[in-house]
C-alpha positions in Angstrom: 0.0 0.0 0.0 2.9 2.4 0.7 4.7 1.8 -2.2 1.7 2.6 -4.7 1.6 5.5 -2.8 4.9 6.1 -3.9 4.0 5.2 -7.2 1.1 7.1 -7.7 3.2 10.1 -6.7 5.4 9.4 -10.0 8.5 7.6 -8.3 9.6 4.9 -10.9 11.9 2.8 -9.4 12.7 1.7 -5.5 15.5 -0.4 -4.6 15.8 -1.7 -0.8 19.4 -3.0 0.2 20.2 -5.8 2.9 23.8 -6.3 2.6 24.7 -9.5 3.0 21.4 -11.0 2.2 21.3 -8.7 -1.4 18.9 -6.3 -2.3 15.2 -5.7 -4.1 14.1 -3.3 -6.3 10.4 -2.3 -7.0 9.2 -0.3 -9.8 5.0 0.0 -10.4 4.6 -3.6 -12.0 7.5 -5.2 -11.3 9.5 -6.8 -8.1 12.7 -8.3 -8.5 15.1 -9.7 -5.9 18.7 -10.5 -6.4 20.9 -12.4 -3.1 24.2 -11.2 -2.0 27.3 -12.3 -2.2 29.4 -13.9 1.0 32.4 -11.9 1.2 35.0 -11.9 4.1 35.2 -8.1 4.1 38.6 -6.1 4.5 37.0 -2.6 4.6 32.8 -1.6 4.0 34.0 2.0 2.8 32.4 2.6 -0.2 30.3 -0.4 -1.0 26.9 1.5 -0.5 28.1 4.2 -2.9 29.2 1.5 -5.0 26.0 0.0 -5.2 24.4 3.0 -6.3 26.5 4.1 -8.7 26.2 0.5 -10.4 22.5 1.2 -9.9 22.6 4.5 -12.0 25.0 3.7 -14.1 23.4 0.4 -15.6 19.7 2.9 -15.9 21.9 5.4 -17.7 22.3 2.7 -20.0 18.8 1.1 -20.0 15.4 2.8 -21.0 13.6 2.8 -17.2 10.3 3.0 -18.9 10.7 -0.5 -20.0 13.1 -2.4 -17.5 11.9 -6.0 -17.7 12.3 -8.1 -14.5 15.2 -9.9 -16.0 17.0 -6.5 -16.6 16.2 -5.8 -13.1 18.1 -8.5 -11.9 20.6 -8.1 -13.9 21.0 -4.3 -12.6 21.0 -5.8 -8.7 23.6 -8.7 -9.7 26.2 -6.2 -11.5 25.4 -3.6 -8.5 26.0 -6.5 -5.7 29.2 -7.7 -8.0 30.6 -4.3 -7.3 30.1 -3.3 -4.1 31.2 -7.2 -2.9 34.9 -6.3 -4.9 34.9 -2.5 -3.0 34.8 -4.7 0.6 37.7 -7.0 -0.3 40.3 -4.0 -0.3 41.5 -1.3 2.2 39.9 2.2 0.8 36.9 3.3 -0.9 38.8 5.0 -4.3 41.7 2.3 -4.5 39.2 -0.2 -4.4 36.6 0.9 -7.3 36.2 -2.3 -9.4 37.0 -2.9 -13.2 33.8 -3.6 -15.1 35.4 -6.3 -16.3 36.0 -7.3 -12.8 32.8 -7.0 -11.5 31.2 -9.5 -14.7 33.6 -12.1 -13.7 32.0 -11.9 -10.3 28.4 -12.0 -11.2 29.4 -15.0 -13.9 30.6 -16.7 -10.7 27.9 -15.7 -8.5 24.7 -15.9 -10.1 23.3 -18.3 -11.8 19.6 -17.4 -13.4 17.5 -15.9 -10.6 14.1 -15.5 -11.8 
């Protein structure tokens, strides 16, 4: 009920994070859910920005009209990929993954999550 209020106020995408156990992201029609990654962190700096950044970054490349739930997925897997590689190294710049880097993750992470 909250979130069609959110909705119906003209918000078109919500994404809830929870760490460890991944993150889900709502938009009017759709809800998608992708699970986290066990990492044994080194430092947490920077994997929340991380995430977001993925986040924004994969919609910059994506029409959000049309995001189908298998985009959406794909969008929490690559933003999870990145912000696990941030937590396995000292510092929040030094750290910032490779894309290619953070697709070798999610090959090795994720198998179809539908």
């Amino acid at each position: 009920e909250n979130l069609d209020y959110l909705f119906d106020q003209g918000v078109k995408l919500l994404v809830y994070t929870s760490g460890k156990d991944g993150a889900v992201v709502y938009t009017k029609n759709v809800v998608a859910h992708s699970k986290g990654i066990k990492v044994n962190a080194v430092d947490t700096t920077g994997a929340g920005d991380t995430f977001c950044g993925s986040v924004l970054n994969y919609l910059l490349d994506h029409d959000l009209e049309n995001l189908s739930k298998e985009n959406l997925i794909e969008m929490l897997q690559i933003a999870n990929a990145a912000a696990y590689l941030v937590t396995t190294k000292k510092g929040a710049i030094r750290s910032m993954p490779d894309p290619k880097d953070v697709q070798k993750v999610v090959n090795n992470n994720y198998i179809r999550e539908d």
